[in-house]
C-alpha positions in Angstrom: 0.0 0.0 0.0 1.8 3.5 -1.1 -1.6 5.4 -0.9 -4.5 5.1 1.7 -7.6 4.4 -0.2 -11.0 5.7 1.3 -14.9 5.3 0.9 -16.5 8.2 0.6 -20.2 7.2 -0.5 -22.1 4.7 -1.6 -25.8 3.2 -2.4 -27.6 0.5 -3.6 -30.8 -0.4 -5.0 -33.3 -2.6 -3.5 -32.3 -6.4 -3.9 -35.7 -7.9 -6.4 -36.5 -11.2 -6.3 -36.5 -13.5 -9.8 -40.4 -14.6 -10.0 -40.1 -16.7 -12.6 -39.9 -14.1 -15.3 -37.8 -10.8 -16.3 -38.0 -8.4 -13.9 -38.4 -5.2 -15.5 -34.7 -3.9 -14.8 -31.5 -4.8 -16.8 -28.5 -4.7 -15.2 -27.6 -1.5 -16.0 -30.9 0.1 -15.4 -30.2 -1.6 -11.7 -26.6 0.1 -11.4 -27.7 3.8 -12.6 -30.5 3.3 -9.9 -28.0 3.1 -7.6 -25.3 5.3 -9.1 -28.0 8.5 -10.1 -29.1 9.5 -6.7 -25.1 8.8 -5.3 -24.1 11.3 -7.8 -26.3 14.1 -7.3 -25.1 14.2 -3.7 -21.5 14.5 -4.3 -19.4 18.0 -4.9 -18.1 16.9 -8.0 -19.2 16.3 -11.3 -19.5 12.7 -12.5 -16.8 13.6 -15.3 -14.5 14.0 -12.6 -13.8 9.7 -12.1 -10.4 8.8 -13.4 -12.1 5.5 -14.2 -15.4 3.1 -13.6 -15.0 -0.1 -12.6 -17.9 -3.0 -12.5 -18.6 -6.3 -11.4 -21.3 -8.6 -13.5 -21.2 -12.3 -13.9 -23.9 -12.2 -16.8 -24.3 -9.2 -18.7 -27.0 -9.0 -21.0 -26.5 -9.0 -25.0 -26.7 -5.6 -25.1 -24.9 -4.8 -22.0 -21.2 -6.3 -23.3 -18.4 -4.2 -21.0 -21.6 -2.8 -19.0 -19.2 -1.1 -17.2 -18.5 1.4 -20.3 -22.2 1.7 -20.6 -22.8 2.5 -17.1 -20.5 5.4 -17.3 -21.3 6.7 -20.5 -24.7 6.8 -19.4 -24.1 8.3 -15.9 -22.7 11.3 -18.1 -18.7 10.5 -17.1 -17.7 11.5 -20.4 -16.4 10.0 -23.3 -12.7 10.6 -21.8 -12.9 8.6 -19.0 -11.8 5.1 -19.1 -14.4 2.1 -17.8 -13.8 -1.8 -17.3 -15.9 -4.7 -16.4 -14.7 -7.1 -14.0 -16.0 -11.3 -13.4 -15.1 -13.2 -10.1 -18.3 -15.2 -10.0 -20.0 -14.4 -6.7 -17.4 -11.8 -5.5 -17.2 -10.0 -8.7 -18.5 -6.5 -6.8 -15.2 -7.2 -4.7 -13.1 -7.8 -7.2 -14.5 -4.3 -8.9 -13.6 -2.7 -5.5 -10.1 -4.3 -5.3 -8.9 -3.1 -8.4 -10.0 0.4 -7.8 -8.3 0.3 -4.3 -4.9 -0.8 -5.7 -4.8 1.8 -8.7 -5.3 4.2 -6.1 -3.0 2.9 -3.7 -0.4 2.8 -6.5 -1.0 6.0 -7.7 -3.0 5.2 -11.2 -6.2 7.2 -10.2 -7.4 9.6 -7.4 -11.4 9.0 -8.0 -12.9 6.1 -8.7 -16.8 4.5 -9.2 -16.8 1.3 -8.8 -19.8 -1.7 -7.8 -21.0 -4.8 -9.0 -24.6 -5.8 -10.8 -26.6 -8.5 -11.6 -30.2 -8.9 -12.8 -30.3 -13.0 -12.7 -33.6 -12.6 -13.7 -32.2 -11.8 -16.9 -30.1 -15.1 -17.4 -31.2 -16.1 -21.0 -32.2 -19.4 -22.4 -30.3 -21.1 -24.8 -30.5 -23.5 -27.3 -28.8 -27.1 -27.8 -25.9 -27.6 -29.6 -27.8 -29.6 -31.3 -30.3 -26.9 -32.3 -27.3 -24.8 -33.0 -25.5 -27.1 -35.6 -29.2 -27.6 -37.5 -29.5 -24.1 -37.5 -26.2 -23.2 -38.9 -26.7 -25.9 -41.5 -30.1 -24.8 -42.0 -28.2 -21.1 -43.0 -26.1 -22.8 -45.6 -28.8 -24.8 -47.2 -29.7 -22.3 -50.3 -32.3 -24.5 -52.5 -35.5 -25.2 -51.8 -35.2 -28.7 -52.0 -32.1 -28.2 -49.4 -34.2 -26.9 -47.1 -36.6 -29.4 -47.2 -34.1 -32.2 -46.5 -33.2 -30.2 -43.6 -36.5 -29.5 -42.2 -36.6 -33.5 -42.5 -33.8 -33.4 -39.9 -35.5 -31.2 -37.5 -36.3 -32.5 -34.2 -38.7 -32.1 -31.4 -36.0 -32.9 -29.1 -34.0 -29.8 -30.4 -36.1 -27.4 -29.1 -35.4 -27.8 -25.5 -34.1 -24.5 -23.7 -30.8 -24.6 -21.9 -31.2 -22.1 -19.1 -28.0 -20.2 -18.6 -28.5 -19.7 -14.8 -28.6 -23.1 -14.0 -25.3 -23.4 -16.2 -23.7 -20.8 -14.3 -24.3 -22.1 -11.1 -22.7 -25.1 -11.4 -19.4 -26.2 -11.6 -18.0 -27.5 -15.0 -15.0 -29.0 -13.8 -16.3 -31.1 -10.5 -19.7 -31.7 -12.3 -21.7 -29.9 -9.1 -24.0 -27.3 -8.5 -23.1 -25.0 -5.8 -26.0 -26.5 -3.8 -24.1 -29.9 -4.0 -21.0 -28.5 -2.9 -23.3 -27.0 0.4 -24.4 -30.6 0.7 -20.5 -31.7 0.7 -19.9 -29.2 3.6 -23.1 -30.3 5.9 -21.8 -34.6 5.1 -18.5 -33.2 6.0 -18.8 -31.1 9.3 -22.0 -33.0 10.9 -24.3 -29.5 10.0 -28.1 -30.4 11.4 -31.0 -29.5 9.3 -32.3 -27.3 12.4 -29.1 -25.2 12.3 -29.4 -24.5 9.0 -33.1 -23.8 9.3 -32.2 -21.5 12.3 -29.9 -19.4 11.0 -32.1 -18.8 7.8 -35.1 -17.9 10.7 -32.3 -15.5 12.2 -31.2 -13.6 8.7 -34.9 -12.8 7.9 -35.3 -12.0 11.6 -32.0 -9.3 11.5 -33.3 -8.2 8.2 -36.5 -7.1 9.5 -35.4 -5.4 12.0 -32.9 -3.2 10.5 -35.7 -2.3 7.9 -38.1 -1.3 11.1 -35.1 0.4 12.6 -33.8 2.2 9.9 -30.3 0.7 9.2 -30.4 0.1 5.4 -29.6 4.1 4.4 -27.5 2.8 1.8 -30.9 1.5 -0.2 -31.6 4.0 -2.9 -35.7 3.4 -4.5 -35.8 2.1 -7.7 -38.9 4.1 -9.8 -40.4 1.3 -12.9 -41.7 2.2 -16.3 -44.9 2.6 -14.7 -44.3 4.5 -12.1 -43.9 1.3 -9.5 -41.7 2.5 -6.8 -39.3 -0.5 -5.2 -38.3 0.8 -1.6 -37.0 -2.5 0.2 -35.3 -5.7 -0.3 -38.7 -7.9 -1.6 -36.9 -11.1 -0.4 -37.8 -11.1 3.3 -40.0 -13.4 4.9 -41.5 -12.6 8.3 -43.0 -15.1 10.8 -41.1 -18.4 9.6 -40.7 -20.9 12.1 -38.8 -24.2 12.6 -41.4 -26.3 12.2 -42.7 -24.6 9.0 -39.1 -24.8 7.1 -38.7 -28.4 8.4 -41.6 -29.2 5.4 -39.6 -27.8 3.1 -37.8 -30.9 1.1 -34.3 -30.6 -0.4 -33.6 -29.1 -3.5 -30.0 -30.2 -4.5 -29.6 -33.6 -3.1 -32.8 -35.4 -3.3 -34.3 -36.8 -1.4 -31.7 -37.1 1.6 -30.1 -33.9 1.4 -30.5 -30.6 3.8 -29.7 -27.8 1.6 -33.6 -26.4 0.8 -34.7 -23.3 -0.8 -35.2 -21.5 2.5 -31.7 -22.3 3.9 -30.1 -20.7 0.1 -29.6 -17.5 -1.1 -32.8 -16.1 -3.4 -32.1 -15.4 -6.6 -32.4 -12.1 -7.5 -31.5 -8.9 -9.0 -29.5 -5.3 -7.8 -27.1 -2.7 -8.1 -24.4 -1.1 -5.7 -21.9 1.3 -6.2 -19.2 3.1 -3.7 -17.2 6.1 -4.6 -13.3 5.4 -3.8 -11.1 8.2 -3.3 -7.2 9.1 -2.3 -6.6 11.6 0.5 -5.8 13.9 -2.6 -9.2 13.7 -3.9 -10.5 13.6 -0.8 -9.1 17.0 -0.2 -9.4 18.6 -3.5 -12.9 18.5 -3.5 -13.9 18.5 0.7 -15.5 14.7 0.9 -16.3 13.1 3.7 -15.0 9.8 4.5 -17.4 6.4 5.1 -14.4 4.2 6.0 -10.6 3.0 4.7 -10.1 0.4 2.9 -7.4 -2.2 1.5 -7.0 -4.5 -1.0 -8.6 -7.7 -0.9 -7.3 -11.3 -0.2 -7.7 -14.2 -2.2 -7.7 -17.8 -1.7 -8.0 -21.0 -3.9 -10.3 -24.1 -2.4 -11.2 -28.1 -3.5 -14.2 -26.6 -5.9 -16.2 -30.0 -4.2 -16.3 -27.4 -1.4 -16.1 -24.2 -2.4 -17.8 -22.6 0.5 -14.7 -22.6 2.4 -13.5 -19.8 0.1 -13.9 -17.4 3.3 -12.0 -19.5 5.9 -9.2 -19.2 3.6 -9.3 -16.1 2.6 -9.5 -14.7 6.1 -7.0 -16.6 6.7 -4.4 -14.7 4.5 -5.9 -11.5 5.4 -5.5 -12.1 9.2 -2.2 -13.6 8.5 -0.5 -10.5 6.1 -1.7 -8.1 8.6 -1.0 -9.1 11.5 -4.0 -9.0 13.2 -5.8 -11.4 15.1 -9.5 -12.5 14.9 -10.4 -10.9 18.2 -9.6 -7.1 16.6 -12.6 -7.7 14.4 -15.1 -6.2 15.6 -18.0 -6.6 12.8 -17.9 -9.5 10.0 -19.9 -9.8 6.6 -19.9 -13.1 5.4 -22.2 -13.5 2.7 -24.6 -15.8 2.8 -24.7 -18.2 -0.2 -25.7 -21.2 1.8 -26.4 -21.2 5.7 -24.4 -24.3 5.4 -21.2 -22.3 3.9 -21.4 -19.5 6.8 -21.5 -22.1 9.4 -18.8 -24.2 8.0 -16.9 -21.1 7.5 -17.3 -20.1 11.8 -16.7 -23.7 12.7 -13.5 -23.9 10.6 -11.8 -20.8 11.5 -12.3 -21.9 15.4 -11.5 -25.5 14.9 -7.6 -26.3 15.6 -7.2 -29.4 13.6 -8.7 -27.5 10.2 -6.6 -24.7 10.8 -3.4 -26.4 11.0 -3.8 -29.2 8.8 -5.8 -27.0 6.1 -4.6 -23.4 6.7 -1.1 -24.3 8.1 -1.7 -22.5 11.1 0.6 -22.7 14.1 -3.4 -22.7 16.2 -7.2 -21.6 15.5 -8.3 -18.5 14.5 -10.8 -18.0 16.6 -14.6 -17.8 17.5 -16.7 -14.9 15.5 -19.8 -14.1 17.7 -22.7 -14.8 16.3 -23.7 -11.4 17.2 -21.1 -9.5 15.3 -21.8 -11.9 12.3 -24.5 -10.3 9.5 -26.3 -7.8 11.8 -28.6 -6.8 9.7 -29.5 -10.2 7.3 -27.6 -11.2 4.4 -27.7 -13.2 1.0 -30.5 -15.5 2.7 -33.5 -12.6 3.6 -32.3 -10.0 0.9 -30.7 -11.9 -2.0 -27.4 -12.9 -3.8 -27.6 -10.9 -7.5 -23.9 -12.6 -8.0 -22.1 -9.3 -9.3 -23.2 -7.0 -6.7 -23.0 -8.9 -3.1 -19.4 -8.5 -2.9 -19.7 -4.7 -3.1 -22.8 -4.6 -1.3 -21.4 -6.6 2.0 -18.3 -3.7 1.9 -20.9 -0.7 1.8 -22.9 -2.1 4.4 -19.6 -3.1 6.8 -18.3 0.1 6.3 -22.1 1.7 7.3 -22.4 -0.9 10.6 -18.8 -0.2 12.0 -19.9 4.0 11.6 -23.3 3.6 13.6 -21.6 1.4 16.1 -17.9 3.5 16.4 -16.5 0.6 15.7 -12.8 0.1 14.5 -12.5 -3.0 11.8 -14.1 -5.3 10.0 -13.6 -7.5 7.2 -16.3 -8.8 4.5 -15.7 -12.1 2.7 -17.6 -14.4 0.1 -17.1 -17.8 -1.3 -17.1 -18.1 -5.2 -18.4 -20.7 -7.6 -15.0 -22.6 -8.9 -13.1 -22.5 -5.2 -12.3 -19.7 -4.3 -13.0 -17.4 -1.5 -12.1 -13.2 -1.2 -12.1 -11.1 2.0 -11.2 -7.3 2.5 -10.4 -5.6 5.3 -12.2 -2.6 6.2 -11.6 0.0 8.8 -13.3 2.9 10.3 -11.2 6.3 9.1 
């Protein structure tokens, strides 16, 4: 680090449930929800960014280098330089670590950078199958060619692929990321009913800090028709063990414990966070959310990619020289209740951390109540591209209203991996 790197705003859109059908926001619609009302508050002028940065794991087909878009239509100018960036699930913090080390190194002095995803978005596709007919189908030029290849067509052909289900999966172990949450309950002895009760406890912390007041960051999102979208539509008040212990599995039938009420919703939303150096702090009189660093990265078994975090943490803890006990908030995002409880057992359980994490001891115990105060990827949502920057914005918000010192926010990532940055009160 040459440079301190600091967060002076941020804001996000509401986090929108996929109901089966397109939700009536791209992904970049989602992003200038978020980035509009951020931008009329500052004291600069949006041409002032020495670059825009973006996560987004599935652009649509209009949307390719949606970064660019984003700040071409945010009214950055045609000078300033923008660049999309894809982690998977941590792709907002990957967006957010590249803009910390340019400024850290010197390369910029004001930067917007975020993540987005509108999953409900994910196209369908067709079979290669479908593809190969229609490319022959293209060639054939007579009209007794086309007959012989209408002769060839077939029913079968016609079957959509759906894209989200291919991107949630892993290629190269053959699993879903549901499979690999299965994998970490066989593997540490995780009960249904802890599972179930840290889903009832997300909602639960959600709903509170909606009744309370503790989600400033959320900017409304205003539809074609005038529809305004004010909160995360993903919470679910009132569930109870019982009533989630009907619910049957949805990636391991029919033994398995990961269900739909114990995974992260599908959905769609925007966040961006203004980054600045003390220069451009100074130069145009910002005030300052919270420091942060670059981010750590970690490579896991894909089988369990969940433990991306322990690992991550891990390094971060590790490089600088701080122990788990300093942290006194944590954002773990919650793709799985599985993953998040793996992730706590691990980091306190001595035999994982020096066999796995070549630690000389454990890590530590996070308290539960320092852990996702105010809900997570369970009650509001996972749109892949933006969590990563959305559990940053809100960390840096939680350790302000509780004048609180550090934190650190951390995901796991489809492929095995896991990210975590460190971030600090200024």
């Amino acid at each position: 680090m040459k440079r301190n790197v600091y967060l002076v705003d941020g804001a996000r859109t509401p986090f929108l449930r996929a109901k089966g059908k397109p939700n009536e926001f791209y992904a970049a619609d989602l992003a200038l929800g978020a980035a509009r009302p951020l931008l009329l508050r500052q004291k600069f002028h949006a041409t002032a960014f020495d670059e825009v940065i973006f996560g987004c794991v599935m652009p649509s087909p209009d949307e390719a280098n949606i970064a660019r878009i984003i700040a071409l239509r945010l009214g950055c100018g045609e000078a300033t330089p923008a660049f999309t960036v894809q982690r998977n699930c941590a792709s907002g913090l990957q967006a957010l670590d590249c803009a910390c080390r340019n400024i850290a190194h010197g390369y910029s002095d004001l930067v917007l950078a975020g993540g987005v995803e509108a999953m409900s978005h994910a196209p369908l596709l067709f079979k290669q199958s479908m593809v190969e007919w229609l490319a022959d189908w293209n060639r054939a030029r007579s009209f007794p060619d086309k007959l012989k290849m209408l002769s060839k067509l077939r029913a079968a052909y016609f079957a959509p692929v759906i894209a989200l289900l291919k991107g949630l999966s892993d290629p190269v172990v053959g699993l879903s990321m549901g499979q690999t949450a299965e994998n970490l309950v066989h593997r540490f002895h995780i009960s249904r009913a802890a599972m179930d009760r840290y889903a009832i406890q997300s909602h639960e912390r959600l709903a509170s800090a909606v009744k309370n007041g503790r989600l400033d960051e959320i900017e409304a999102l205003y539809g074609a028709s005038g529809k305004a979208y004010e909160h995360d539509d993903g919470l679910r008040e009132g569930s109870t063990l019982e009533k989630l212990a009907t619910l049957k599995p949805v990636f391991d039938k029919p033994y398995g414990q990961v269900t739909a009420a114990n995974s992260a919703q599908i959905t769609d939303g925007g966040t961006c966070l203004i980054l600045a150096s003390e220069k451009a702090v100074e130069k145009y009189d910002l005030p300052v959310l919270a420091k942060l660093k670059p981010a750590y990265w970690a490579g896991v078994d894909p089988k369990q990619m969940g433990l991306g975090p322990t690992h991550a943490i891990a390094k971060l803890l590790q490089n600088e020289n701080i122990s788990l006990d300093e942290i006194n908030y944590w954002e773990i995002n919650e793709a799985f209740t599985a993953q998040v409880l793996a992730c706590v057992h691990t980091l306190g359980d001595e035999e994982y951390c020096r066999t796995e994490l070549k630690a000389e001891t454990a890590f530590g115990d996070i308290p539960q109540e320092r852990l996702n105060v105010d809900g997570g990827g369970i009650s509001m949502g996972h749109p892949v591209g933006s969590s990563g920057a959305r559990i940053v914005l809100h960390l840096a918000h939680v350790l302000q209203r509780e004048n609180a010192d550090k934190g650190i926010a951390s995901l796991c990532i489809g492929g095995g991996q896991g990210g975590a940055m460190l971030v600090e009160q200024a």
